[in-house]
N, C-alpha and C positions, 0 to 999 in steps of 0.2 A: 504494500500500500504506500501511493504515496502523497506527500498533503504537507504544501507549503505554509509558512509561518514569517510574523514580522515578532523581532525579540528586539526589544528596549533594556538594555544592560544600563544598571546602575555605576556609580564609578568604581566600587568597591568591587561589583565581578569583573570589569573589563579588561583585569590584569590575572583572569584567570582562565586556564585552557578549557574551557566548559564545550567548545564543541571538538576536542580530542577526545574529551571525557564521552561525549553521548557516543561516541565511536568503540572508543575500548571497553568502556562500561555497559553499553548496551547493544552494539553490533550493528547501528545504525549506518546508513549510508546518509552520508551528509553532504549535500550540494550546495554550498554558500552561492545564491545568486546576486546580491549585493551586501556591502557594509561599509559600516561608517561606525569607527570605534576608535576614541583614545581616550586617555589614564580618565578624562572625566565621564565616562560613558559612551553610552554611543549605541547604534541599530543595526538589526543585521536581516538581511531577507532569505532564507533558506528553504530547502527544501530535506522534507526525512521521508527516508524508504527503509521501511521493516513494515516486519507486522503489528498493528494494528493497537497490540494489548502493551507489547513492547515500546512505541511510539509512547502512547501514554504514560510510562513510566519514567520515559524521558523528558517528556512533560512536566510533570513530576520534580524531576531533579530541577531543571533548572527554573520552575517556579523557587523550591527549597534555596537556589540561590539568587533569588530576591531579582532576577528576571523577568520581564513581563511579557507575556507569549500571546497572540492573538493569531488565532488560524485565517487565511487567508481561502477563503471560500470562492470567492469568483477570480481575482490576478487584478488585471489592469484594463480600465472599461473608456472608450472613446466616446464622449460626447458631441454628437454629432452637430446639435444645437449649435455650440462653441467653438467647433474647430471652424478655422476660418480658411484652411488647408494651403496654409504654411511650406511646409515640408519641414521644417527644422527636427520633426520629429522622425521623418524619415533618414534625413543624413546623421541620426546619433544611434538608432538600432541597432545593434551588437548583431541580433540573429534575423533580419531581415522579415520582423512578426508586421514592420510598419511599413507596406510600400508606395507607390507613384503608380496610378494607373495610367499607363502613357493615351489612352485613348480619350476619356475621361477629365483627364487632368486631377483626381481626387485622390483623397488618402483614404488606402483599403488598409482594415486594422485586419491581420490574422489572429485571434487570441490564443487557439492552437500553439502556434510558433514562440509564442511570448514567455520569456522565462525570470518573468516580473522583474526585473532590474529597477527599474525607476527612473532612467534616463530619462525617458519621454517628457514624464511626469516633470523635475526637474526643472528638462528645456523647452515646455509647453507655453509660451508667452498669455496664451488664454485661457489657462487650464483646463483645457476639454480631453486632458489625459487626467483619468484620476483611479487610483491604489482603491479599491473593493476590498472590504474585510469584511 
């Protein structure tokens, strides 16, 4: 199973290996798809793969280390309303989830392809990229 997460480390864990730890301690595969951490805290966007009951336990821990964990349920949602289709969000996409319809001329969002980074989000000038939890 797998099922991304946004974790808010307070300062006092940020100097702590907490995702080696969900590794050797619970067998987890962890894919950090973004962060933003120093000595005063900091965020991290990940993703875990086990099972299910296991997951939870890792949960678990690093709630116990004063972590704040919020599941990420939908990823990164395009508001169609708002985008004024820019492209800035196109020339920052890492994995190509944001493209240029060349016929079109519009921004096609894949959410598929999207491995919630935050870039978009970031360099969106009218915020019509915005983070789902």
């Amino acid at each position: 199973m797998k099922t991304k997460y946004v974790l808010t480390f307070p300062h006092d864990a940020a100097e702590e290996p907490i995702t080696y730890l969900l590794v050797k301690n619970y067998d987890l595969k962890v894919n950090i798809l973004r962060a933003e951490i120093d000595e005063k805290g900091g965020k991290m966007v990940l993703e875990l793969d086990g099972p299910s009951d296991v997951i939870k336990k890792g949960i678990q821990f690093l709630k116990s280390k004063k972590v704040e964990v919020r599941s990420i349920e939908e990823g990164v949602r395009k508001d169609e309303e708002k985008c004024t289709q820019c492209g800035v969000c196109v020339s920052i996409c890492p994995v190509g989830a944001l493209i240029l319809d060349k016929k079109t001329f519009k921004i096609l969002f894949d959410d598929d392809k999207c491995v919630v980074c935050g870039l978009c989000i970031d360099a969106c000038p009218t915020t019509a990229m915005e983070l789902l939890l």
